[in-house]
C-alpha positions in Angstrom: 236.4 349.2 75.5 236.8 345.5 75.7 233.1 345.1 75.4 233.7 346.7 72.2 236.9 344.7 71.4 234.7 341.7 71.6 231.8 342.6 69.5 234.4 343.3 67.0 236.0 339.8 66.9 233.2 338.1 67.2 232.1 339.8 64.1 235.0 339.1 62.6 234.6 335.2 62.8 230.4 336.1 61.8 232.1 337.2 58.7 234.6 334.4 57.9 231.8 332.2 58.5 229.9 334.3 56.6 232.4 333.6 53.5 232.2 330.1 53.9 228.4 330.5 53.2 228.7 332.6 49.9 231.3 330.2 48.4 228.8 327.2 49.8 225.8 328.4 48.3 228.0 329.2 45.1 228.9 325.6 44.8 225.7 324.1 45.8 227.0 322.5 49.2 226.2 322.4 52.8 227.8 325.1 55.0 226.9 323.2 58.1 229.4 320.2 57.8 232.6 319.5 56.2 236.2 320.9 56.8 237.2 324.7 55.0 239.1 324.4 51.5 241.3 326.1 49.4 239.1 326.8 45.9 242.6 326.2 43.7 244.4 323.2 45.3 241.2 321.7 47.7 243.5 321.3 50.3 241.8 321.5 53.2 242.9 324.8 55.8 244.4 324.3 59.0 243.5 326.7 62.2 245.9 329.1 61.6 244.6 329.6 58.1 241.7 330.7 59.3 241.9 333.3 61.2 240.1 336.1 60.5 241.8 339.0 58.8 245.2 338.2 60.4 246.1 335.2 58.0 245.0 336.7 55.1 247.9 339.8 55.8 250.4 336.8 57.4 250.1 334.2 54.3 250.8 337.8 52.3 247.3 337.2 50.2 248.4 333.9 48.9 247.6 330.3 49.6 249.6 328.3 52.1 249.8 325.4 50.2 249.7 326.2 46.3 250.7 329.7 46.6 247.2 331.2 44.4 246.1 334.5 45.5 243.3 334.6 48.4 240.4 337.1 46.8 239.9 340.3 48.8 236.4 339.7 49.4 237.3 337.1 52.5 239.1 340.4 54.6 237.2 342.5 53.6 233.5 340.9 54.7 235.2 339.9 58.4 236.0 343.5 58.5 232.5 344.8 57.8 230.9 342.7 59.8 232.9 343.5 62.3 232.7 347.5 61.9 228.4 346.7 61.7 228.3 345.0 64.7 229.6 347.5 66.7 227.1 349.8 65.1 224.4 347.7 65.1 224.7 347.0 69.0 222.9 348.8 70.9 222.6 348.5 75.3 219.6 350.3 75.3 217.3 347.8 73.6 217.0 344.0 74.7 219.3 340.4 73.7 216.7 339.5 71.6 216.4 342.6 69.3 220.2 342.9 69.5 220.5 339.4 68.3 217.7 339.6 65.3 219.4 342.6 64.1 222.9 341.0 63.9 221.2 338.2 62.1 219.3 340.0 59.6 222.9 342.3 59.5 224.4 338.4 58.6 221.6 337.5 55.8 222.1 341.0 54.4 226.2 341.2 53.5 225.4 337.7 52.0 222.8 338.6 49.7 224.9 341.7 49.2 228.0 339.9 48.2 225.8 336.8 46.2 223.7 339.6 44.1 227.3 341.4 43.3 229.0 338.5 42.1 226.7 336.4 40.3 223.3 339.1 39.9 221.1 336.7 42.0 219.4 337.1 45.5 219.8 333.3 46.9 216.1 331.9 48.1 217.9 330.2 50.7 219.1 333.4 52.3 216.2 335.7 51.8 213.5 333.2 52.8 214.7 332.9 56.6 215.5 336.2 57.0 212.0 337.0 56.2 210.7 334.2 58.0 212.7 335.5 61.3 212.0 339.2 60.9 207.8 338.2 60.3 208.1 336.4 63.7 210.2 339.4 65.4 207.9 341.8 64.2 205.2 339.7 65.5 205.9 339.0 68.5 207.9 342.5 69.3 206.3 345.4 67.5 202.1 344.2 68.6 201.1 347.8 68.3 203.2 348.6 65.4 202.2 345.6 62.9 200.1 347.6 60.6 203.4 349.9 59.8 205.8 347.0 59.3 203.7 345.0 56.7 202.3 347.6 55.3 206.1 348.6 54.7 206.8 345.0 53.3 203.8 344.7 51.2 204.1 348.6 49.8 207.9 348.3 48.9 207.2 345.5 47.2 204.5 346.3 45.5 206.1 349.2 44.5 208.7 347.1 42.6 206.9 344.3 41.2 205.1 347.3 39.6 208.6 348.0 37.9 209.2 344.9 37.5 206.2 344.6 35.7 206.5 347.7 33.4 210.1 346.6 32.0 209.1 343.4 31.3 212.4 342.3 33.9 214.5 344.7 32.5 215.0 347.3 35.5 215.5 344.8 38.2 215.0 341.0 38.9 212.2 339.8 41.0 214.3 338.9 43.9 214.6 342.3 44.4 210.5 342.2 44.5 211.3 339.5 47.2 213.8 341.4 48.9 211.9 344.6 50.0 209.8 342.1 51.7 212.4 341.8 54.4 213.3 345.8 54.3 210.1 346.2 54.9 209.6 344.3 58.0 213.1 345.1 59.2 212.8 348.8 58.9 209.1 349.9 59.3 207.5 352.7 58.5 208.9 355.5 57.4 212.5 354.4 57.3 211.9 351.9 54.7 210.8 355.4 52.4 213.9 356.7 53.1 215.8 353.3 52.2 213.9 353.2 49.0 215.8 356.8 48.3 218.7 356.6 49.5 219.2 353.4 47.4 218.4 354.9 44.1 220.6 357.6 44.9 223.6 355.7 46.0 222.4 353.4 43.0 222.7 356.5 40.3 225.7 357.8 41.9 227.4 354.2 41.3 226.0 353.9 38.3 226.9 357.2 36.6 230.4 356.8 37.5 230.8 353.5 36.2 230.0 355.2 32.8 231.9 358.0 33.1 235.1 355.4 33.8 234.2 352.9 31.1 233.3 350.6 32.9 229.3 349.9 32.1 227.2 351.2 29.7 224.1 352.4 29.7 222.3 348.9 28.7 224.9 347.1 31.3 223.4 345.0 33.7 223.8 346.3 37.3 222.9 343.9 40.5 220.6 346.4 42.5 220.9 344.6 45.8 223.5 346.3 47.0 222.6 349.5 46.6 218.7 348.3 48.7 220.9 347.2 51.2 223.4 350.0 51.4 220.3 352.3 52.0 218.8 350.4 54.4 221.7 350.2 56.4 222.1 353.8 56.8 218.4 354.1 57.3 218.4 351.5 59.8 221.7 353.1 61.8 220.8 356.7 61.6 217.1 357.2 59.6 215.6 358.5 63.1 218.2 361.6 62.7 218.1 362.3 58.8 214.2 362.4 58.9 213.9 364.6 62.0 216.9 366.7 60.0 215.0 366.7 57.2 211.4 367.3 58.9 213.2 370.4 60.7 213.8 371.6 56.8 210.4 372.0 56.2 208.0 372.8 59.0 
């Protein structure tokens, strides 16, 4: 249980770091150096302002200094990347493939939260994350390569092809970038499964955003999320839904 305990704070300060690199990237600045901000006022946050989660409930939501309201987003990343580390650990395999996963985990809720907010995947994200999972799959998976990049290069082909045919329309091209890396990460055949399970959740999303009013049928939806959303549950549990689904049919 305290193993546990810890994973979970330490993902917890992952994700308020984490926030620091989306609002970083957003403004064009280094998240490497230089003291944490408030975005209204630019005063710059003391320890206690920081802490994950807790402050944002002690400070009541609101700036310390100019009273503005914190957005929800900063809680609400610590916590899930919290809540996916302790899925994403796992005892039985080694530090190294424990530690790629919670990076690519890292590179993942960023590009989730960047695509949401502003509808682009950030080069500077998604081009180390596929640098680090080519080398991992490298040097890790020698009698499984063929299965990995033939994942990366068939996802991908498979949506510049869309890409291609709507002329843009359907999706962006960083989204042709982005199977890249859910292709090495997952493998074969989980990355089919991700590729589903993310127009599914995509539709599902989608449909009731009509039905609410709030997107129309031209509106522009960031599909990211909905790539990563599948290949997180295809990455935590595809083993089980494809034997389930195997067990269906033979």
């Amino acid at each position: 249980m305290i193993i546990y305990i810890l994973i979970f704070l330490f993902g917890l300060i992952v994700g308020s770091f984490l926030n620091c690199v989306i609002f970083r990237l957003e403004k064009n600045k280094s998240f490497l150096k230089g003291r944490s901000y408030c975005p209204n006022c630019k005063h710059v946050l003391a320890w206690y302002d920081l802490i994950p989660v807790l402050s944002f409930i002690v400070l009541k939501r609101r700036c310390h200094y100019c009273k503005k309201p914190i957005s929800w987003q900063y809680p609400l990343v610590e916590m899930i990347t919290g809540l996916l580390f302790l899925l994403i650990i796992n005892p039985e395999i080694s530090i190294i493939s424990n530690v790629y996963y919670l990076f690519i985990i890292s590179f993942l809720i960023v590009i989730f939260i960047y695509d949401l907010k502003h509808f682009i995947i950030p080069d500077k994200v998604l081009y180390p994350a596929i640098a680090i999972s080519f080398l991992y799959v490298i040097v890790n998976n020698q009698f499984s390569l063929i299965d990995y990049f033939s994942s990366a290069i068939g996802a991908s082909l498979f949506f510049l092809l869309i890409y291609l045919i709507s002329k843009g329309k359907w999706i962006g091209f960083g989204d042709v970038k982005l199977a890249i890396l859910l292709g090495l990460l997952l493998g074969w055949p989980r990355i089919v499964l991700a590729l589903f399970l993310s127009f599914v959740i995509g539709g599902i999303i989608g449909l009731g955003l009509i039905i609410l009013s709030k997107k129309k049928f031209k509106s522009e939806v960031p599909f990211a999320p909905f790539l990563i959303c599948g290949t997180l549950i295809s990455l935590l549990w595809g083993g089980q839904i494809i034997s389930w689904y195997l067990s269906l049919i033979f």
